[in-house]
DSSP file (Angstrom, degrees, kcal/mol; ACC not computed):
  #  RESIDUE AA STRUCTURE BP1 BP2  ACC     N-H-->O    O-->H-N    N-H-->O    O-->H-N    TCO  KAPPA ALPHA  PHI   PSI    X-CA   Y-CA   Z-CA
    1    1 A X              0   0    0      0, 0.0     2,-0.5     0, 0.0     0, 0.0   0.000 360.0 360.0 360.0 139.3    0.8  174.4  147.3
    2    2 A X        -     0   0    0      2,-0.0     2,-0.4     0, 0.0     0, 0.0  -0.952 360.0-142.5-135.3 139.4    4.2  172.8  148.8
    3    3 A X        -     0   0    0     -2,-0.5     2,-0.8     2,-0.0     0, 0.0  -0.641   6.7-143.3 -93.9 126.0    5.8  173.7  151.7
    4    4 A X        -     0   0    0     -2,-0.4     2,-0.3     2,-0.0    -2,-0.0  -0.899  14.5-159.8-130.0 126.0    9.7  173.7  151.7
    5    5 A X        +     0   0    0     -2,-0.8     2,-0.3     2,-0.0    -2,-0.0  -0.828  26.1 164.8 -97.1 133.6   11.1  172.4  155.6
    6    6 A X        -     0   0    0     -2,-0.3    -2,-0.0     2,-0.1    33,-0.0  -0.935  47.3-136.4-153.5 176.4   14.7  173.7  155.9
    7    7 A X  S    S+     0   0    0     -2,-0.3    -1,-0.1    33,-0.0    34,-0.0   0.844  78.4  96.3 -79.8 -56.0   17.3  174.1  158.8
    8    8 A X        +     0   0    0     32,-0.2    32,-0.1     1,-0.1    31,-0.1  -0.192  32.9 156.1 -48.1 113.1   18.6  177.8  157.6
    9    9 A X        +     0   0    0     29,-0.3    -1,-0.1    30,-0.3     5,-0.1  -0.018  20.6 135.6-128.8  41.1   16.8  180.6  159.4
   10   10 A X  S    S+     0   0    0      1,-0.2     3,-0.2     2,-0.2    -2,-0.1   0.507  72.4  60.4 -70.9  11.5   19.5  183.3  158.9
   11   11 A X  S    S+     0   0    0      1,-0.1     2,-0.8    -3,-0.0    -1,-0.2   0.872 123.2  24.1 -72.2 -80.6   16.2  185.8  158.0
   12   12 A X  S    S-     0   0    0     -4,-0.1    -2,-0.2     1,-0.0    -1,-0.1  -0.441  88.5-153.0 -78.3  34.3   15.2  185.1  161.2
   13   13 A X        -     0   0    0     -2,-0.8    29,-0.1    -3,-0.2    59,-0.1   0.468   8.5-141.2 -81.3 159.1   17.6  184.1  163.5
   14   14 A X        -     0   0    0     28,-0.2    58,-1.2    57,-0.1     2,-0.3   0.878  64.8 -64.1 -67.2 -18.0   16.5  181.6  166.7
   15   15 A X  E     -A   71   0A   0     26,-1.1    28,-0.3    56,-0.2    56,-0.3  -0.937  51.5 -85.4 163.4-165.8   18.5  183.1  169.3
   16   16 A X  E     -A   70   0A   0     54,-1.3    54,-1.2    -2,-0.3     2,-0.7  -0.996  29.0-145.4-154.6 109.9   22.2  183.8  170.4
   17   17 A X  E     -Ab  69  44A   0     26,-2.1    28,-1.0    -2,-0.3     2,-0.4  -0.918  11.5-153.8 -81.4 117.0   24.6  181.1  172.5
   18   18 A X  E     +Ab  68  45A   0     50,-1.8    50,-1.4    -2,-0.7     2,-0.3  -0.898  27.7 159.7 -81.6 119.4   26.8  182.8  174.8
   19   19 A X  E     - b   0  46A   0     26,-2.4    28,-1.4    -2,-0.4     2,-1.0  -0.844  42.6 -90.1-136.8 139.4   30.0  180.6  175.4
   20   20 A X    >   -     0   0    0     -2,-0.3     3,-2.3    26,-0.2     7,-0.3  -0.619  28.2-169.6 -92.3 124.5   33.6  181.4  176.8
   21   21 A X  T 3  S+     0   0    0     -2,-1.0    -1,-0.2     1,-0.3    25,-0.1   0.565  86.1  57.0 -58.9 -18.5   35.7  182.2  174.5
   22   22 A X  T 3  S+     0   0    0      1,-0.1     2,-1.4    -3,-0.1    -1,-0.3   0.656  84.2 102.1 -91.8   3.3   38.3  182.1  176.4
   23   23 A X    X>  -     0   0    0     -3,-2.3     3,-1.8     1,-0.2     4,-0.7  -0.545  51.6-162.8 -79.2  62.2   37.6  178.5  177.4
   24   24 A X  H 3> S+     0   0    0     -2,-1.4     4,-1.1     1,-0.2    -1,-0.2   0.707  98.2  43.8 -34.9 -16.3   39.8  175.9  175.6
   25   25 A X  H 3> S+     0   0    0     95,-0.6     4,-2.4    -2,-0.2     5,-0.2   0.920 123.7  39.1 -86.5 -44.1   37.0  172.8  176.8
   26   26 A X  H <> S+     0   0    0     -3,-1.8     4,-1.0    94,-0.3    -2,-0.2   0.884 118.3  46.8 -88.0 -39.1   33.8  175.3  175.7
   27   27 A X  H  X S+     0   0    0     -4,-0.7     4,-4.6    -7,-0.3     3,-0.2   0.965 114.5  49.8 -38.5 -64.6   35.9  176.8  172.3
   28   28 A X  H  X S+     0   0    0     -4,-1.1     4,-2.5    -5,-0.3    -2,-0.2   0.882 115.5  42.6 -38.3 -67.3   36.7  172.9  171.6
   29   29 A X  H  X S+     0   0    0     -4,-2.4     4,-1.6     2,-0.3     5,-0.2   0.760 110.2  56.6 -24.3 -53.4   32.6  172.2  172.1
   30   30 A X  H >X S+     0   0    0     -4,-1.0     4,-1.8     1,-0.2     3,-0.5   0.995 110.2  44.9 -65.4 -70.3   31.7  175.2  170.1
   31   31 A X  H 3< S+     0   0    0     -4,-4.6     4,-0.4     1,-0.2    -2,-0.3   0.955 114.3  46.2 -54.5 -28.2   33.7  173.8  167.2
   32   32 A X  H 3< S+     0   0    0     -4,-2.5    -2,-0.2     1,-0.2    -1,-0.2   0.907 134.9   7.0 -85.7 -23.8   32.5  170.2  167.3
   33   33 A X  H <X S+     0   0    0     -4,-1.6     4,-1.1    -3,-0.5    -1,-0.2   0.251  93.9 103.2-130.9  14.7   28.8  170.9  167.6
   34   34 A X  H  X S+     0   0    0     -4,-1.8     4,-1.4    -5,-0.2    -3,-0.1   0.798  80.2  51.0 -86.1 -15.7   28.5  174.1  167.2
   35   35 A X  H  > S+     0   0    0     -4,-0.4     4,-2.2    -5,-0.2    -1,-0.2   0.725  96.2  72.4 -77.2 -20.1   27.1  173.9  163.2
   36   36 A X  H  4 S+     0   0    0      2,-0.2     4,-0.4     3,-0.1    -2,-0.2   0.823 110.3  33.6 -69.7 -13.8   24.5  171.4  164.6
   37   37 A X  H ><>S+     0   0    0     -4,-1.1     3,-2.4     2,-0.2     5,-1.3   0.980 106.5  61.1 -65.3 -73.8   23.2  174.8  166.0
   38   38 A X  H ><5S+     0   0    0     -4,-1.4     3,-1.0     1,-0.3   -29,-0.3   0.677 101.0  60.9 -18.0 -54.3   23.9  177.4  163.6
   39   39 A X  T 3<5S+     0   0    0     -4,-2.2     2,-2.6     1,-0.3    -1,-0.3   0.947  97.2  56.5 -58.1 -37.2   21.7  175.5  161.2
   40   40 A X  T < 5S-     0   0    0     -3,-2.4    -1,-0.3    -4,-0.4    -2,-0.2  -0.101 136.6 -89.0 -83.8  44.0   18.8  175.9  163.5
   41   41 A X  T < 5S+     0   0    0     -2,-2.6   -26,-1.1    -3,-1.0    -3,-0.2   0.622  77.5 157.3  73.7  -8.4   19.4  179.7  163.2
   42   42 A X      < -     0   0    0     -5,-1.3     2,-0.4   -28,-0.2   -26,-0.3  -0.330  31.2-152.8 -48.0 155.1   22.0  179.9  166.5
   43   43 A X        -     0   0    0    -28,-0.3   -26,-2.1   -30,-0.1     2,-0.3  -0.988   7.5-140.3 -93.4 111.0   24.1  182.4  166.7
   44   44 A X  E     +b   17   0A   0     -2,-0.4     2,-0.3   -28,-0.2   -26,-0.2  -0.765  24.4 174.8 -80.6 129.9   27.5  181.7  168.6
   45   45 A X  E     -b   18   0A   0    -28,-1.0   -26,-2.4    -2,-0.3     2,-0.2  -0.999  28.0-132.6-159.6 113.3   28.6  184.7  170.8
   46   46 A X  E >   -b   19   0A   0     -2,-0.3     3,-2.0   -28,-0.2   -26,-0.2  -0.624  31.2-122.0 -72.7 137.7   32.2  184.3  173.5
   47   47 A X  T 3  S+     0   0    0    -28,-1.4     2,-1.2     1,-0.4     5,-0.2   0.931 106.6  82.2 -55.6 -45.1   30.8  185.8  176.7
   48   48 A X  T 3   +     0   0    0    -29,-0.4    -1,-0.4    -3,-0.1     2,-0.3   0.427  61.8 121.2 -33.5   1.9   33.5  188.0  176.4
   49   49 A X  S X  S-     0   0    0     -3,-2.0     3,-1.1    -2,-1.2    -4,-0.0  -0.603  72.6-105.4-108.5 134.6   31.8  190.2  174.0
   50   50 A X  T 3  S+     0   0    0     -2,-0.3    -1,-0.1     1,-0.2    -2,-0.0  -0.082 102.6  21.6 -39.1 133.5   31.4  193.8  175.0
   51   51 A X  T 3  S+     0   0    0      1,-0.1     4,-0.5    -3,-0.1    -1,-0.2   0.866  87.7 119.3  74.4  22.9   27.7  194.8  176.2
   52   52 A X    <>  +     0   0    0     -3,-1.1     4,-2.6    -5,-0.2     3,-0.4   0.964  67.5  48.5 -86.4 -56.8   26.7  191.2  177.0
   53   53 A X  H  >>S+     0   0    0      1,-0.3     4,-2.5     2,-0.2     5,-1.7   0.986 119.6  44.4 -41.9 -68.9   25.9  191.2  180.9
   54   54 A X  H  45S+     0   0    0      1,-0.3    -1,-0.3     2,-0.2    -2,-0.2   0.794 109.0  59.0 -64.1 -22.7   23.7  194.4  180.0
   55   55 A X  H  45S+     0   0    0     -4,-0.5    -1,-0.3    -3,-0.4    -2,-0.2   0.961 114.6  31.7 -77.9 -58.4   22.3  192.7  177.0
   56   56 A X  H  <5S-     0   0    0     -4,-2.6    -1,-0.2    -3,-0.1    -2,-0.2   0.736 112.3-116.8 -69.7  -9.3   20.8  189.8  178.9
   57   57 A X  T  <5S+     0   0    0     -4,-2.5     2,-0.3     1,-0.3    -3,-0.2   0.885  76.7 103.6  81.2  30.3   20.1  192.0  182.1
   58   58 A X      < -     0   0    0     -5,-1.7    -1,-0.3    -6,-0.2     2,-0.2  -0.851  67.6 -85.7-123.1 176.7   22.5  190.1  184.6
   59   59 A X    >>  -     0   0    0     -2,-0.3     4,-4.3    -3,-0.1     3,-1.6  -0.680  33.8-102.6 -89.6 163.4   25.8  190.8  186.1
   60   60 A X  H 3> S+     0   0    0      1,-0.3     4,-1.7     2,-0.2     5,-0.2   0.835 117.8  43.3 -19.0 -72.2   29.0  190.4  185.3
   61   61 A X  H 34 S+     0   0    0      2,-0.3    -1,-0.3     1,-0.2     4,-0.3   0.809 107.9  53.7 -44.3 -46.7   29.4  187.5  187.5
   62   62 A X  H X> S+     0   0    0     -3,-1.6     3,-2.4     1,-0.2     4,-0.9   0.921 112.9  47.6 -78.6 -46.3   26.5  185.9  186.8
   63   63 A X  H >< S+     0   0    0     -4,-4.3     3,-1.4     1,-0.2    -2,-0.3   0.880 112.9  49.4 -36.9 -66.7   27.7  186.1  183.0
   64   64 A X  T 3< S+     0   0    0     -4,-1.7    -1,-0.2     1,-0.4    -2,-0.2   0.233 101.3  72.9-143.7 -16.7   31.2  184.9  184.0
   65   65 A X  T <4 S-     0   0    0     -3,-2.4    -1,-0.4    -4,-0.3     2,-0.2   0.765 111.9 -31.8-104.3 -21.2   29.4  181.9  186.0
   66   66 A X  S << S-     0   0    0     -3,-1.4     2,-0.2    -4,-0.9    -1,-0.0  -0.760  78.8 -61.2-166.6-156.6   28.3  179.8  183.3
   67   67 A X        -     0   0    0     -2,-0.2    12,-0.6   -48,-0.1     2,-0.3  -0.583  47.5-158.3-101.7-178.7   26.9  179.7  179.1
   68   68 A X  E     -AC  18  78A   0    -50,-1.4   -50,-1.8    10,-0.2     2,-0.4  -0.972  13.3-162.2-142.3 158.2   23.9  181.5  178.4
   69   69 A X  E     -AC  17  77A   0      8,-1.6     8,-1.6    -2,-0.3     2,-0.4  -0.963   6.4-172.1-137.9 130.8   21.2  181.2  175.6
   70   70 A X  E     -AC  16  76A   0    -54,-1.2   -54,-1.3    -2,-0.4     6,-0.3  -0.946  18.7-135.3-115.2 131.2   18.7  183.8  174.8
   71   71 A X  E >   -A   15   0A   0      4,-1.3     3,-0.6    -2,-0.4   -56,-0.2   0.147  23.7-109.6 -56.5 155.8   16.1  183.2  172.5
   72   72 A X  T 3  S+     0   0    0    -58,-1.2   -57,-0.1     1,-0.3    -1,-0.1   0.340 123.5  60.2 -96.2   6.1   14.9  185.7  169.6
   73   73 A X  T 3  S-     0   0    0      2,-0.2    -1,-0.3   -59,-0.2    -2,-0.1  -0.252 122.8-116.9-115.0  34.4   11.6  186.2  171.7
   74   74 A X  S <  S+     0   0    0     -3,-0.6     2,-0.2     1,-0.2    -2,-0.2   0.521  71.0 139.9  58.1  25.9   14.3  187.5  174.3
   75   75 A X        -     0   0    0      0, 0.0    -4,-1.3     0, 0.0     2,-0.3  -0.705  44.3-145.1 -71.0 151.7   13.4  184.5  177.1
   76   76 A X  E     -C   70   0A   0     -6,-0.3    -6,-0.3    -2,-0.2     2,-0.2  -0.985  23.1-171.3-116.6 132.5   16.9  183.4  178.5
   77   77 A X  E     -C   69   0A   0     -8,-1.6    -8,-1.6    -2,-0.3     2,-0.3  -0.547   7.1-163.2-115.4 143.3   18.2  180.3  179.6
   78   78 A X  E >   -C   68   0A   0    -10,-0.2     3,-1.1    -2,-0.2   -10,-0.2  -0.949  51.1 -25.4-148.1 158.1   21.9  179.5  181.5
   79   79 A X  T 3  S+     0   0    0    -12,-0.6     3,-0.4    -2,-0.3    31,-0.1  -0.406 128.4   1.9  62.8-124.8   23.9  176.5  182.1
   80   80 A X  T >> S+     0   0    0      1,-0.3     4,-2.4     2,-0.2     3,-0.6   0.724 133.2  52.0 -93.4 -51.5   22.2  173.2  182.0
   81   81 A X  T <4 S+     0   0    0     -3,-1.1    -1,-0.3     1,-0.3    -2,-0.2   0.386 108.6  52.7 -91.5  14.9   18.5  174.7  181.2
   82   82 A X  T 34 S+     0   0    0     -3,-0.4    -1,-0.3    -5,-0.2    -2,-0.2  -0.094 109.7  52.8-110.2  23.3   20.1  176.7  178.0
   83   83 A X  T <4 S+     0   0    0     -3,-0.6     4,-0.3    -5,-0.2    -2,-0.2   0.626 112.4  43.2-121.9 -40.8   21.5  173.1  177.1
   84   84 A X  S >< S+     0   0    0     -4,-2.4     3,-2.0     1,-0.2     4,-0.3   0.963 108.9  56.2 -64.2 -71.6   18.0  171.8  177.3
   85   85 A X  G >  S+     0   0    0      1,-0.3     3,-0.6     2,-0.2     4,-0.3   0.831 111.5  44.5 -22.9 -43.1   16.2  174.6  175.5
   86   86 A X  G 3  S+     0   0    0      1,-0.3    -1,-0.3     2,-0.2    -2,-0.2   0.202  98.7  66.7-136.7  40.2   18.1  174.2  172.7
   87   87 A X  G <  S+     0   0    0     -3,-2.0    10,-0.8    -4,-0.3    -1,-0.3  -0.192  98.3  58.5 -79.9  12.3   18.2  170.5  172.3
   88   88 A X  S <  S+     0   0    0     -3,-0.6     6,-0.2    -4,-0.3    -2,-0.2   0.560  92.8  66.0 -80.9 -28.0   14.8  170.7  171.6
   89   89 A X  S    S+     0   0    0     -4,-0.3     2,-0.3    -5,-0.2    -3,-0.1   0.530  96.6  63.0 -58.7 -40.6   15.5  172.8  169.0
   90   90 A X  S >> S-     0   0    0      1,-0.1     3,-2.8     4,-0.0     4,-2.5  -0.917  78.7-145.2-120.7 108.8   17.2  170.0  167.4
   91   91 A X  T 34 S+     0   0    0     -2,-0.3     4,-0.2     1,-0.3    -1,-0.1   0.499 100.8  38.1 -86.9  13.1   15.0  166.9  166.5
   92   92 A X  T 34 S+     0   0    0      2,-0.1    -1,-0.3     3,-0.0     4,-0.2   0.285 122.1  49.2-107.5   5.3   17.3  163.9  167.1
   93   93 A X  T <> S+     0   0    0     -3,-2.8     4,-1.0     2,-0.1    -2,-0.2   0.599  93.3  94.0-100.8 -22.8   18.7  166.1  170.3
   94   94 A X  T >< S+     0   0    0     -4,-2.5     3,-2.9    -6,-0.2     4,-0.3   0.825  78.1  47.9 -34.6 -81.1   14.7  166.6  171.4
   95   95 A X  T >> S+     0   0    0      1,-0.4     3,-2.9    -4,-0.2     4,-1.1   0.810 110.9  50.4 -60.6 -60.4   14.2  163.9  173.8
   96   96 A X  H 3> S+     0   0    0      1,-0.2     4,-1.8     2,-0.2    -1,-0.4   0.811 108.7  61.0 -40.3 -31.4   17.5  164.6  175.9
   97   97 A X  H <X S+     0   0    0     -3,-2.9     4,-1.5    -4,-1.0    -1,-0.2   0.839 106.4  36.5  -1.6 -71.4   16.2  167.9  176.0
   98   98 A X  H <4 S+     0   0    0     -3,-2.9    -2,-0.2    -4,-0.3    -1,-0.2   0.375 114.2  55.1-113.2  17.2   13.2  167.3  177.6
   99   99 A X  H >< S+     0   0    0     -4,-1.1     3,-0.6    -3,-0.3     7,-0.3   0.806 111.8  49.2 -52.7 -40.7   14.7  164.5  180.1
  100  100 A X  H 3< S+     0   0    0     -4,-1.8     6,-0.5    -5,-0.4    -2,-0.2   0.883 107.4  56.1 -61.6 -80.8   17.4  167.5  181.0
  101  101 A X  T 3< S+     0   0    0     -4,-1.5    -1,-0.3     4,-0.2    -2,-0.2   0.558  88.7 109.5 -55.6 -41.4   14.1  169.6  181.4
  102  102 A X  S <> S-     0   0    0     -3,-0.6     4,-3.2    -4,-0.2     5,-0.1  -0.270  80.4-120.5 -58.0 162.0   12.7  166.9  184.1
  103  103 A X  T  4 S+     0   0    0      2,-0.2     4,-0.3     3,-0.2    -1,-0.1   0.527 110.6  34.0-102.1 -29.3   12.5  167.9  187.6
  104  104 A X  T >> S+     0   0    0      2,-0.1     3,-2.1     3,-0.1     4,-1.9   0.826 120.1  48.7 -75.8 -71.9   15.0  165.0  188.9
  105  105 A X  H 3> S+     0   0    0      1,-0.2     4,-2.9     2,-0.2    -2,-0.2   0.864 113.7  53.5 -37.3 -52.6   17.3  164.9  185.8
  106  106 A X  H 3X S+     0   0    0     -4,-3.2     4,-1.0    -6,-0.5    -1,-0.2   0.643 101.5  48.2 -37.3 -35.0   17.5  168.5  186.1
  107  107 A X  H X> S+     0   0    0     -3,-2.1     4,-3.4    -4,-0.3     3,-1.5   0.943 117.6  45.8 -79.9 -44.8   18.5  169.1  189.1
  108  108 A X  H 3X S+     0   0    0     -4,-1.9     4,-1.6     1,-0.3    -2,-0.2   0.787 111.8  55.0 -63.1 -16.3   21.4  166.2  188.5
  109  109 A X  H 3X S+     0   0    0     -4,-2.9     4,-1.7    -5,-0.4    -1,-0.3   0.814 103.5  55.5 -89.4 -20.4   22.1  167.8  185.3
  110  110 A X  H <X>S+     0   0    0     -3,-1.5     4,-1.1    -4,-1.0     5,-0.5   0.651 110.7  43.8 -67.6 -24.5   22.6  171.2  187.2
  111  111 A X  H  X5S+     0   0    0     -4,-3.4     4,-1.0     2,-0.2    -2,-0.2   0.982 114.6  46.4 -93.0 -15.1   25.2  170.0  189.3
  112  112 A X  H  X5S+     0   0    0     -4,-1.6     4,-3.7    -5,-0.3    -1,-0.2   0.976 115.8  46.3 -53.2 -58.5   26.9  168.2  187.0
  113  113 A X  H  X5S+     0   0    0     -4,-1.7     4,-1.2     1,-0.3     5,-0.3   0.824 112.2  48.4 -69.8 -33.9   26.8  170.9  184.8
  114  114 A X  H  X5S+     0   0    0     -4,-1.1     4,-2.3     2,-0.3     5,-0.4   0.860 109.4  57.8 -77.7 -40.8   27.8  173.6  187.3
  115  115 A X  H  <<S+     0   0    0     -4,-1.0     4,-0.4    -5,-0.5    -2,-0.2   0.947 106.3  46.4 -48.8 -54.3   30.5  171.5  188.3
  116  116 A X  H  < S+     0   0    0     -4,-3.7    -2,-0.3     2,-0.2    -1,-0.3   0.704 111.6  48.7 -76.7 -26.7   31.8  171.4  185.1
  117  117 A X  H >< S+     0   0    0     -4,-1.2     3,-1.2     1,-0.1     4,-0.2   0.740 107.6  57.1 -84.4 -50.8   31.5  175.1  184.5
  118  118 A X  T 3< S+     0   0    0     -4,-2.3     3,-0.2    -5,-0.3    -2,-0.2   0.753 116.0  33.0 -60.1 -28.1   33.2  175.7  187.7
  119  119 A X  T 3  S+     0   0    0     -4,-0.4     4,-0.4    -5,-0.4    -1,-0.2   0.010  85.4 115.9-121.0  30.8   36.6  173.4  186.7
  120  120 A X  S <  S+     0   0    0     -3,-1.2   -95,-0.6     2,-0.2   -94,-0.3   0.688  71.8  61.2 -85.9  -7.0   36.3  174.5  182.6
  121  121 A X  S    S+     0   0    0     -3,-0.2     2,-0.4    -4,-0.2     5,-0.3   0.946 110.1  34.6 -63.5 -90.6   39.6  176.2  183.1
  122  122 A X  S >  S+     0   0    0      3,-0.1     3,-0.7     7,-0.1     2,-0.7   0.022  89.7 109.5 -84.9   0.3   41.3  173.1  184.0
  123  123 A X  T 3  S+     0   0    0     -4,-0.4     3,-0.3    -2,-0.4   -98,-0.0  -0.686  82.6  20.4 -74.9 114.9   39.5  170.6  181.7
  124  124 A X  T 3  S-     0   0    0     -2,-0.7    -1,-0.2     1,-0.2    -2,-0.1   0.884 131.3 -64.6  97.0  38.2   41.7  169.2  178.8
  125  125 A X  S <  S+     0   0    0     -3,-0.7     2,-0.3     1,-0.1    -1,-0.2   0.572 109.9  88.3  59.2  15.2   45.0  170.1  180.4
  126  126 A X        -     0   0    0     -3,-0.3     2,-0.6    -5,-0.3    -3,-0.2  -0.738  46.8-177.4-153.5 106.7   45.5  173.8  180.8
  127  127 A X        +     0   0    0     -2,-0.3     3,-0.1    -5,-0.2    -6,-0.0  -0.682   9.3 175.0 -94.4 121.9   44.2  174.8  183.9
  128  128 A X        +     0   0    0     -2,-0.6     2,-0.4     1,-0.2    -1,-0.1   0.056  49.3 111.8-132.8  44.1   44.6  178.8  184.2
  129  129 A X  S    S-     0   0    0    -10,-0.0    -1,-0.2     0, 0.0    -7,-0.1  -0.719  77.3-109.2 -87.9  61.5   42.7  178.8  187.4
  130  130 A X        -     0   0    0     -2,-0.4    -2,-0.1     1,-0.1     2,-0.0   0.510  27.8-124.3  -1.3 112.4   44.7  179.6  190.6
  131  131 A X        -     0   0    0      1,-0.1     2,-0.9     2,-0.0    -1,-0.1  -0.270  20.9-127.2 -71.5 136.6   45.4  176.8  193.0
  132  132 A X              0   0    0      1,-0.1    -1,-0.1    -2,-0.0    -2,-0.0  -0.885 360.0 360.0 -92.6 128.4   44.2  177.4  196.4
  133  133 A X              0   0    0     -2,-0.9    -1,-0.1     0, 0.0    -2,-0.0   0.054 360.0 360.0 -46.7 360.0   47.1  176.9  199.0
């Protein structure tokens, strides 16, 4: 009996990245890594998408605040720990994964990461973020 290992789980798929679409830095991202996902069964989904907040069970805001990942056994992940999650996923991405996932590294990898979420307008030269006065 032989066993056939493959990437492809579009029967089945592993879960659903929510990303902004409207985000020229996070669009950019999406294209440049965004098949090393998609083989492991991702689905890519712009936050923008009608019925999304109610679909994960958050608000608007909380949507609005950062990416999100939920998983096809409906656990959800955002920002930094949906970056980790599904870098594990991936087995030359594993071990950064599950540094992100330690309790120091994590926390530096949420502020980074929140940092970065917070200024993703203005990343890569078109900032459509109001300047505060």
């Amino acid at each position: 009996m032989t066993t056939e290992i493959t990437d492809i789980k579009a029967t089945n798929p592993a879960g659903s990245i929510y990303f902004d679409g409207k985000c020229q830095f996070c669009v950019a991202h999406r294209e440049r890594w965004g098949s090393v996902f998609e083989r492991r069964g991702f689905v890519w989904r712009p936050l923008q998408t009608p019925g999304t907040a109610e679909r994960l069970g958050i608000t608007e805001a909380q949507l609005q605040a950062e990416m999100w990942l939920q998983l096809a056994d409906g656990r959800r992940f955002s920002g930094i720990n949906a970056w980790s999650a599904v870098m594990r996923r991936v087995w030359w991405l594993w071990p950064f994964g599950v540094v992100l996932a330690l309790p120091g590294f994590n926390a530096m990898g949420r502020a980074l990461y929140r940092w970065i979420a917070k200024h993703r307008h203005c990343i890569g030269g078109a900032c459509t973020t109001p300047r505060r006065t």
